[in-house]
C-alpha positions, 0 to 999 in steps of 0.5 A: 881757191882749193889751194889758195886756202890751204896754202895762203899762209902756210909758209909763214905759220907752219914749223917743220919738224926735222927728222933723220929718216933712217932713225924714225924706225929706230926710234921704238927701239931707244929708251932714253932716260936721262936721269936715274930712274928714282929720280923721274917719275912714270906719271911724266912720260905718260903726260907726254904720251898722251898730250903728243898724240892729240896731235900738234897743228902740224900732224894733225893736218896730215894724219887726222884731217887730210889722211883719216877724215878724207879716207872716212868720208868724214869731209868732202875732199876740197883737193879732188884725188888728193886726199883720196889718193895721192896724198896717201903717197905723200912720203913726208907726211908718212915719215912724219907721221912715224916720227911722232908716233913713235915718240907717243910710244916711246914716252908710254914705254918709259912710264911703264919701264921706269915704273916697274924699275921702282916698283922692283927698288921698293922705290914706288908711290902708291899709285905707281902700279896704277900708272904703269897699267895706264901706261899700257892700256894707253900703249896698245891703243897707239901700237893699233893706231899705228899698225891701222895706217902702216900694217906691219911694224916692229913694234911687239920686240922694241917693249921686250927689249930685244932687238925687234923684228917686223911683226904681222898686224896679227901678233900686233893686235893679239899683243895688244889684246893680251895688254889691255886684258893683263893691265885691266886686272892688274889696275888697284882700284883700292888705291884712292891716293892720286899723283899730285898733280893729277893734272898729268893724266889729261883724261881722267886725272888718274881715275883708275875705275875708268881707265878700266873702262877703257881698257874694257872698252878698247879690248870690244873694239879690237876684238870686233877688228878681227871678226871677219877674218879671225872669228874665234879669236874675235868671238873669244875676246869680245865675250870676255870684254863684254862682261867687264866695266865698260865705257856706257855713260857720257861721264865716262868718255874718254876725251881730252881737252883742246886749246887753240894755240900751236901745240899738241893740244891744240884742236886737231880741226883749228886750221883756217885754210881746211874747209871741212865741208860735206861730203857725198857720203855724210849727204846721203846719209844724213839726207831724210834719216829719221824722219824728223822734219827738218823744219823743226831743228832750224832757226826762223831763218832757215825755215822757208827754206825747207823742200818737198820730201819728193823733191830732188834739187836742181838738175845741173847734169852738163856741170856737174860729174857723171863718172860716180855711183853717187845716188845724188850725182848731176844736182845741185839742192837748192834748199834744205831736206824735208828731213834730215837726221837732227846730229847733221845740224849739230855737226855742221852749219848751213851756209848763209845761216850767218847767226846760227851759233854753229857757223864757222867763219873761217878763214877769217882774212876774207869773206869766203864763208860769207860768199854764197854764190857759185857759178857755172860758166858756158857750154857749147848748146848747153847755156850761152850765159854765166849761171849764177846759184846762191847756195845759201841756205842749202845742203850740198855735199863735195863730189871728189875726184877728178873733174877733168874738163868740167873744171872749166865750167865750174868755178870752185865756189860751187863745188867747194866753198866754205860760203856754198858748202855745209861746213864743219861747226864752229864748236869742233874748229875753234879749240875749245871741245875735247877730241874724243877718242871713246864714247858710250855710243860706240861701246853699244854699236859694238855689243850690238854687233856682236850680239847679232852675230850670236855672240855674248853680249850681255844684251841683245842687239836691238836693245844695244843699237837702240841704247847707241843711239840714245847715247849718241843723242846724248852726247849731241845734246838732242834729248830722247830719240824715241821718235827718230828710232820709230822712223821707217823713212829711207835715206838716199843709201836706201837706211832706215832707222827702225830696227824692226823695219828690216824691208828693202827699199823700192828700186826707184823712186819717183821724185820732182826736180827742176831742170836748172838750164831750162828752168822746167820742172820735171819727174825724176826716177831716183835710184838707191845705189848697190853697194857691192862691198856689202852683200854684192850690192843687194842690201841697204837696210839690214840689221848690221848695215843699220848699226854702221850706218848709225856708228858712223854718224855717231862718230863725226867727227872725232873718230874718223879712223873708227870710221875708215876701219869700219869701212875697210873690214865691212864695206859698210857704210856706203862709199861712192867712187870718186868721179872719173871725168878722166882717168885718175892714174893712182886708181888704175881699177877706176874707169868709165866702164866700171864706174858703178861698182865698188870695189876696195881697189876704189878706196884708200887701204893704209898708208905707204912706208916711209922711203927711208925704211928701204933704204936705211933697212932693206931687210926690215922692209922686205920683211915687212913686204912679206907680211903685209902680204902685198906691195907696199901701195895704197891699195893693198888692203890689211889683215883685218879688212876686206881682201876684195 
């Protein structure tokens, strides 16, 4: 079912984008201008830079779905390892990946080149200046995106115009920090006239007060990027960001508007054959966060649905994975949580809840979504008769990893399923939002964070967090959150949201479930995970596990690689390890002796450079080896993230 979904239709609908693999590295360096540079204007090559990286249908289920949202646990991974691993290995995903952006890049280096070239001539508009300055704020985003997935990249030289070496993540960040600084001050705000068609800025329609916002904005999150391995200079720039205009009202999100067609605008999360569903992380990160009973978000429907909070589900440990630190590992829940953090219901739909406006029928060429019913097929002295277990109306999230012989005794329809697993909203697949690329909710979380380590915020961190949530909330539509920001209850990662109730949680805890072969009901001590990428495992509820914990849910689910960097750089928030039923050969680290522990060597740490650059630059990629100071593997982590 995994495959048939995603691929069913694929042969006839997808159209491939043909490259020569020796020139995508070559790309950055061209600079093509067909006509004489008084002839074109700026304001097209910046259109285009920023209508091709949304993401047409072909890479968007690459790079952001399959690469971005599975890395961030954004989605439970429907292919097991895949997404998780294997796919990261996926040499023309990458090469077409490096293809597009580096066309995004070459279009926003024309709109300054030719830009700047009529500014010399005496030959400019008046806005022109304003739209080179675009230019680059929207360029030192796309260079950091993608040194996020490569590393190392010939990027700095290719916008100097000489011949360009590889430079380090580092050069590439300060590069980039050093843009966004210069061509924020360098931006005219006195300047009112626009371009005639102002529809050519897909963002803000040329409005230059907040394309500064965002230039700020995107010069707090670079700076943050730095702060564990590059505390100065993370400490220097932030400070200096936080005192600007910055992105703090839903009026200033940076988003772009999608359509469902087959083009770059057309909705990154529209394909049918993408499930989409929970994943284990958002589960146990949503699951009783906030205290705000569940009841009171459903429909009448949903209502008799909702658990006991003691209560931990159906307990189907010979069917289920073993091999993970999941605290939620072995169940099934048969219902809805008593409490569950109220954006998890904006972002996905309950199965079987068939009238909610959030439900997403995809794919529509059968009744998949309307299938509620998984099954579990006979062990050997465990169940001698097939079970059946209709998941409508409950909140499952996707274990990945690998199954080895419990596929034998599960059919897909119970551990990924668009009818028995929550999946993504409607609203977020349909091609009728805006992808979000900034919002005020991540600006707060950031001045929080920098607040907390003692730096210049221009707030203090409590104020700052609580004003990330209250945006957040803002953005779901879900009024004040004063009542979810009192809640002292522990989600199933042991996180409150109180930012005053800084207390661990108990070790254990003593739950009610239901053992789902013998039909008894019995005690369950329920144990919060240690996450030992964070503190070695032994915090779950202090003030930056916090304001992570709260980004991320904030971000879901347009923001999944802000989502992935967190993760790399911190360890935050908690990432279970996939499940090891067997051994799963592109994670050697991985085993049954070690299961419980994480370690980055578990988690996806950038994508693999195209074959063809070793073989059309053996130089160039024996440098770039070089500075990403490890192999060029999945596993070798970034400059900026944790090295171990």
């Amino acid at each position: 079912m995994k495959k048939y979904l995603r691929f069913q239709y694929l042969a006839a609908v997808i159209i491939f984008l043909v490259v020569a693999g020796c020139s995508d590295f070559e790309q950055i360096n061209v600079n093509p201008m067909a006509a004489n540079a008084s002839q074109v204007k700026a304001e097209y090559f910046l259109n285009n830079a920023i209508v091709g990286a949304q993401q047409d249908p072909n890479i968007a289920e690459r790079a952001f779905v399959l690469y971005w949202k599975v890395a961030a646990h954004q989605e439970g991974d429907e292919y097991g390892t895949q997404g998780i691993t294997s796919d990261y290995n996926m040499d023309d995903w990458s090469s077409q990946y490096y293809s597009y952006v580096s066309g995004w890049l070459d279009n926003a280096t024309n709109a300054i080149t030719i830009g700047e070239a009529q500014i010399k001539a005496g030959t400019s508009d008046a806005w022109t200046n304003n739209v080179v300055q675009m230019a680059r704020i929207w360029r030192a985003y796309l260079m950091t995106e993608a040194a996020d997935l490569f590393g190392p990249l010939p990027l700095i030289g290719a916008f100097q115009g000489t011949n360009p070496q590889f430079n380090s993540v580092k050069d590439i960040y300060y590069y980039a920090l050093s843009e966004l600084d210069d061509a924020t001050s360098k931006m005219d705000l006195t300047v009112t006239a626009k371009p005639s068609d102002a529809g050519l800025d897909k963002a803000y329609g040329f409005n230059c007060g907040e394309w500064v916002k965002y230039g700020d904005s995107m010069r707090l999150r670079l700076a943050m990027r730095l702060a564990q391995v590059d505390p100065a200079k993370a400490k220097a720039e932030f400070e200096a960001a936080a005192k600007l205009p910055l992105i703090t009202q839903q009026s200033d999100i940076f988003q772009v508007v999608e359509d469902n067609g087959w083009d770059a605008l057309t909705g990154v999360m529209t394909r049918q054959w993408d499930i989409q569903s929970l994943s284990e992380t958002q589960f146990n990160i949503y699951f009783g966060l906030g205290g705000i009973p569940t009841s009171t978000l459903v429909d009448a429907a949903a209502q008799p649905h909702v658990k006991p909070a003691n209560w931990m589900g159906i307990k189907y440990d010979k069917h289920l994975p073993y091999y993970t630190n999941d605290p939620s590992r072995g169940f099934s829940f048969d219902g809805l949580p008593y409490a569950l953090d109220p954006r998890a219901l904006k972002t996905f739909y309950i199965p079987g809840d068939f009238q909610s406006p959030t439900f997403c029928n995809y794919p529509t060429w059968g009744n998949y979504a309307e299938d509620t019913v998984g099954l579990l097929y006979p062990i050997a002295g465990v169940n001698t008769d097939t079970i059946h277990v209709d998941r409508a109306f409950t909140w499952n999230g996707t274990t990945s990893g690998e199954w080895g012989d419990l596929n034998k005794y599960n059919n897909s329809n119970f551990y990924s399923y668009p009818g028995t697993c929550p999946g993504l909203a409607m609203q977020y697949r349909n091609g009728t939002s805006h992808r979000v690329f900034f919002q005020p909710a991540e600006t707060y979380f950031l001045l929080a964070e920098g607040a907390l380590y003692g730096w210049n915020a221009g707030i203090d961190a409590k104020t700052a967090y609580e004003d990330g949530v209250q945006a957040s909330f803002d953005y779901f539509g879900l009024g004040s959150a004063a009542t979810y920001l009192a809640s002292n209850d522990y989600n199933r990662d042991g996180t409150c949201v109180n930012w005053d109730n800084t207390t661990e949680p108990p070790a254990t805890v003593q739950m009610q479930c239901m053992n789902g072969y013998t039909h008894q009901i019995e005690s369950y001590t329920f144990t919060y995970p240690a996450n030992n990428l964070y503190m070695n495992g032994t915090v779950h509820n202090d003030h930056l596990t916090k304001i992570i914990t709260q980004k991320y849910i904030s971000e879901m689910p347009w923001l999944p690689l802000e989502a992935w960097n967190d993760q790399r750089r911190l360890g935050l928030p908690f990432f279970e390890n996939v499940d090891v039923e067997k051994p799963i050969v592109t994670l050697p680290n991985l085993t049954q002796s070690n299961y419980m522990t994480s370690s980055i060597k578990n988690f996806p740490q950038r994508i693999k450079y195209p074959s063809s650059l070793a073989t059309s630059n053996p130089t160039g990629y024996q440098d770039a080896i070089k500075l990403l100071s490890g192999p060029d593997a999945v596993s070798t982590p970034l400059w900026w993230a944790k090295q171990q």
